[in-house]
N, C-alpha and C positions, 0 to 999 in steps of 0.2 A: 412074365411079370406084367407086360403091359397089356395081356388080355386080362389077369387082375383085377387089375387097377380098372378096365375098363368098365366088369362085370360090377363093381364097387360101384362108382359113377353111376350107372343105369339105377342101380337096385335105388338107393339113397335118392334118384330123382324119379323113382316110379314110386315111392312112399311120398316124396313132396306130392307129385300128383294126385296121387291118394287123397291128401288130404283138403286138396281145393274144392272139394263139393261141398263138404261140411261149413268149411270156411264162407263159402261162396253163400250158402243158407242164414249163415248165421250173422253173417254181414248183411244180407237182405232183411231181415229182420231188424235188425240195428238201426239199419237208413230207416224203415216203417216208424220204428218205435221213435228215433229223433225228431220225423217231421210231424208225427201224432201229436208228440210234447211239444211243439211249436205252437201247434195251432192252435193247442189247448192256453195257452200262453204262458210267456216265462215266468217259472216261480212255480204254477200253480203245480205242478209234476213233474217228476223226474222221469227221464228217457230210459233208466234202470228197469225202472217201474213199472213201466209201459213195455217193452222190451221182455221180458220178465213174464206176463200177464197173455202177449202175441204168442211168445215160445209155447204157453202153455196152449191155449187157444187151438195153435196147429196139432201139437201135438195130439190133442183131445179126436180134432177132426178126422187127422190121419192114421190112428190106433198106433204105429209102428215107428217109430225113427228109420229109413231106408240105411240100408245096410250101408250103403257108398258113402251116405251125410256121418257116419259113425266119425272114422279117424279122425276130421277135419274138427265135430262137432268138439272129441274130445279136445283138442290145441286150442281152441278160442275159452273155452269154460275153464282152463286148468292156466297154462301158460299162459293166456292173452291175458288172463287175470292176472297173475299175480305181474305182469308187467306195469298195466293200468295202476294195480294197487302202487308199487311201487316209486310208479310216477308221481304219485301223489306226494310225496315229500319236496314235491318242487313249488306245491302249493303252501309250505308251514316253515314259520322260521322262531329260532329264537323270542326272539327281538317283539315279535306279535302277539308270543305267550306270556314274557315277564311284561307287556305292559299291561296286561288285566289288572295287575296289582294281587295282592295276597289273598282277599276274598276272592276274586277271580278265578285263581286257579286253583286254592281250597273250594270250589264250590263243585269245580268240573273236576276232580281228582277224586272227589267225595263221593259224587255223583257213579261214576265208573266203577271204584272199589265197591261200594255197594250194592249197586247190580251183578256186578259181576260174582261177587262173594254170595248171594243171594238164588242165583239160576238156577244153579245143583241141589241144594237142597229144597228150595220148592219143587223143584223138578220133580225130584225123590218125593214131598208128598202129595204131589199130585197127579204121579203116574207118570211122567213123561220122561224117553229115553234120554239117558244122559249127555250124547252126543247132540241130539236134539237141542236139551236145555242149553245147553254151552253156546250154541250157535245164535238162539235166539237171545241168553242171553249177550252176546258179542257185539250183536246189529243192535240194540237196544241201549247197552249201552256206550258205544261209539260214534258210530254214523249210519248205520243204516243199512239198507242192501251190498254197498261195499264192502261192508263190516263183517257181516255175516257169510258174504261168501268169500271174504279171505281167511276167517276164524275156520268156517266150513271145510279149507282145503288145508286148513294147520290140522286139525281133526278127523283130518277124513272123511268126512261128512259126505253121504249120497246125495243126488242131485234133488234127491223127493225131499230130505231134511231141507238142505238149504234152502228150496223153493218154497218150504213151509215156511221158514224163517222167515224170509223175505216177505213174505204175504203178512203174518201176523204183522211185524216191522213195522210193513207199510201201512198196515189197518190202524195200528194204535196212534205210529206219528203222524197221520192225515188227523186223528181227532186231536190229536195235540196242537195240532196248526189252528187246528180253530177255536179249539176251547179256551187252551192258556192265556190269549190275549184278551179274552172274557175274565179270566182269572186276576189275570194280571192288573186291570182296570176295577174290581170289586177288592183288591186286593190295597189298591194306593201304592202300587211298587211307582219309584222312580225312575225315570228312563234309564240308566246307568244299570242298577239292580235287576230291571226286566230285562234288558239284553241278557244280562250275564247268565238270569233263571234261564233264558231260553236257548242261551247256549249251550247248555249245559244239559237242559231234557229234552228238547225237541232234535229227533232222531235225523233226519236227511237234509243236507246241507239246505237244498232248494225248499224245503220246510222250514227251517230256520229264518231263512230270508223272507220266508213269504211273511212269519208271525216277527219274527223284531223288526222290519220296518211300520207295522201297523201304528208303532209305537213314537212315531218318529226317526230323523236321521241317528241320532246317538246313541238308541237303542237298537234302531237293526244293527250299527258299524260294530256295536260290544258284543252282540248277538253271534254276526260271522266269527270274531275272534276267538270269541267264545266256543264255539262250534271247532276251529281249527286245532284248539288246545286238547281238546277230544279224538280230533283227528290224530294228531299226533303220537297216540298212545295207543294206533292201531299195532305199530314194530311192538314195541313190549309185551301188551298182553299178547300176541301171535306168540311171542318169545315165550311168552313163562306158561302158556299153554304145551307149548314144545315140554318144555323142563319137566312141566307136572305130567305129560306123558312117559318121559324117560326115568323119573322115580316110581312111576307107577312098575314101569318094565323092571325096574332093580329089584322090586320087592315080589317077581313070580321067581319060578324056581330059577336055576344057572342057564338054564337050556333056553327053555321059555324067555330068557331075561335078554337072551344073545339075539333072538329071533324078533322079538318086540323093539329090540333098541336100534337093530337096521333098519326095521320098519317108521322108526320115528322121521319126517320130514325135518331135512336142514330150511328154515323158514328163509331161502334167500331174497324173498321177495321184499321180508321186512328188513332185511338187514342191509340190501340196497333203497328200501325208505328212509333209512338214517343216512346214511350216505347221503344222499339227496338231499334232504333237509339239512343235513351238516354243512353241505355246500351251498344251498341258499342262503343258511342262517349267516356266512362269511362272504357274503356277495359276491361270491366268484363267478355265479352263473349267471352269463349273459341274459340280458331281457327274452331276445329274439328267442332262448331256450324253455324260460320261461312260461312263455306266449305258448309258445308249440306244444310244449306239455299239460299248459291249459287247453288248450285245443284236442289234445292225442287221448287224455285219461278218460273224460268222461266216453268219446268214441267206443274206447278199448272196455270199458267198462262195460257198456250197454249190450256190445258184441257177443260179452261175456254172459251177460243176465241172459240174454235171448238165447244161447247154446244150451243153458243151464235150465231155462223153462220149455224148450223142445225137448230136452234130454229127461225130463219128468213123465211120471207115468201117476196122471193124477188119482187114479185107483190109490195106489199107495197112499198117497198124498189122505183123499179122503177117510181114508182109512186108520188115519191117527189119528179122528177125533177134534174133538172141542177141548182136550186140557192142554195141547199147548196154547190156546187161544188164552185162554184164562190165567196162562205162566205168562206171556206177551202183557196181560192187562197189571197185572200183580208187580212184574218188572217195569213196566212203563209211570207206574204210581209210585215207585221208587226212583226212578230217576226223575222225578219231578219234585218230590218231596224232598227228598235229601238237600238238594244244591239250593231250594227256597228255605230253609232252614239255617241254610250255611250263610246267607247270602243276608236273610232277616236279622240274625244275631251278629254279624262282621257289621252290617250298616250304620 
């Protein structure tokens, strides 16, 4: 029994070993990508992004993921994520969302249903696979590379999808950093109404901040809240992605139906973000944890992008074309119009 137990032990700590190369890679990549985004200075990028962009970069150089960097790579893109993602509910409360007020959060509700109701069938006519659309749409309309590669792992999504995703994401919401606040000053929005429009279509947190504070303090402050209200609503759609998966699996044959519906992911990650968030929103959670989780997610995150663009084979990648670029721009003009619509006529 106790040579066992022993053989137990060893095996379980020669698969942890296993997977500290990969870890080790993808966390060097991470620390790269953080201090890139430093220098570049705060606001102007995100370390996701960056992160994301290196993975690929090597990957390109290297031709091959080394066999040893595999198991590890996989832990940090799969598991490190959906932790990271999860922590993020330690960033959103209640309390943050009902004070937008009712155009507020009809703007950023309106915003999401839209895009999201909208992916699939552009997708469908313009060619693009459906797991694909889903994901762009996700990051699009949420937050961003986060977005997309937690939608990505509700979905199933390949590392070459997501990394597409991400890329589009980040192309449309860099022109949105810049343009909206052109928009927004030809437009005569009010500070109050601009934050809200920008929280609402401007895709990556550190993109939001950069374009609602152009506007002054009161517009960036409605801007992040805004932005948070969106964040929030990353646990449900993962959730009702889950569901629309598992009705799809009812309606193949009995057999097929058995096989598709084990295969469906329990999204624990999102259902540990409502936990989280439930817990902040009733102030149970100490500052100190707070803090740390401010500290911990974006880390875990970056970790994750970087796993996820070494783990890309941009062959692939290149190889699907320019329509989902043109799905990314089609969805991006829909999260912009919609919430400025909602937000013109609430005024």
């Amino acid at each position: 029994m106790t040579t066992v137990h022993s053989t137990q032990v060893r095996s379980r700590a020669g698969r942890l070993l296993g997977k500290l190369p990969g870890l080790a890679l993808a966390g060097a990549i991470g620390a790269a990508a953080i201090l890139l985004a430093r220098m570049a200075g705060a606001g102007l990028v995100s370390p996701v992004l960056v992160a994301i962009g290196l993975g690929l970069v090597l990957r390109a150089m290297i031709g091959r993921a080394p066999a040893m960097a595999v198991p590890g790579l996989a832990v940090a893109s799969k598991p490190l994520m959906r932790l990271g993602v999860a922590l993020l509910g330690l960033q959103v409360t209640a309390g943050d969302i009902l004070g937008l007020g009712l155009d507020g959060i009809a703007a950023a509700l309106a915003a999401l249903a839209a895009t999201l109701a909208l992916a699939q069938p552009l997708g469908r006519l313009l060619g693009v696979e459906p797991r694909l659309a889903t994901v762009i749409g996700g990051g699009t309309a949420i937050c961003g590379a986060s977005a997309a590669a937690a939608v990505g792992s509700a979905v199933r999504a390949h590392d070459d999808e997501i990394a597409y995703a991400v890329g589009v994401v980040t192309l449309f919401g860099t022109a949105a950093m810049a343009l909206w606040p052109l928009l927004g000053t030809a437009l005569g929005l009010d500070p109050r109404a601009y934050g809200l429009w920008i929280g609402a279509s401007v895709h990556e947190v550190a993109q939001v901040v950069a374009a609602g504070f152009q506007h002054g303090t009161l517009a960036g402050e409605t801007a992040v809240i805004a932005k948070l209200a969106r964040v929030a609503m990353l646990a449900p759609v993962v959730g009702l992605l889950v569901w629309i998966a598992a009705r799809a699996a009812r309606r193949t044959t009995l057999a097929d139906a058995e096989h598709a519906a084990a295969s469906v992911p329990v999204p624990w990650f999102a259902v540990g973000f409502v936990a989280l968030a439930g817990l902040n929103s009733l102030g149970v959670v100490p500052d100190a944890v707070r803090a740390a989780g401010a500290v911990a997610t974006p880390i875990m995150l970056t970790v994750a992008l970087a796993a996820i663009g070494f783990g890309t084979d941009l062959g692939r990648v290149r190889a699907r074309g320019m329509r989902p670029v043109l799905l990314g721009l089609c969805l991006t003009i829909t999260v912009a119009a919609v919430p400025l619509a909602v937000v013109t006529l609430l005024a």
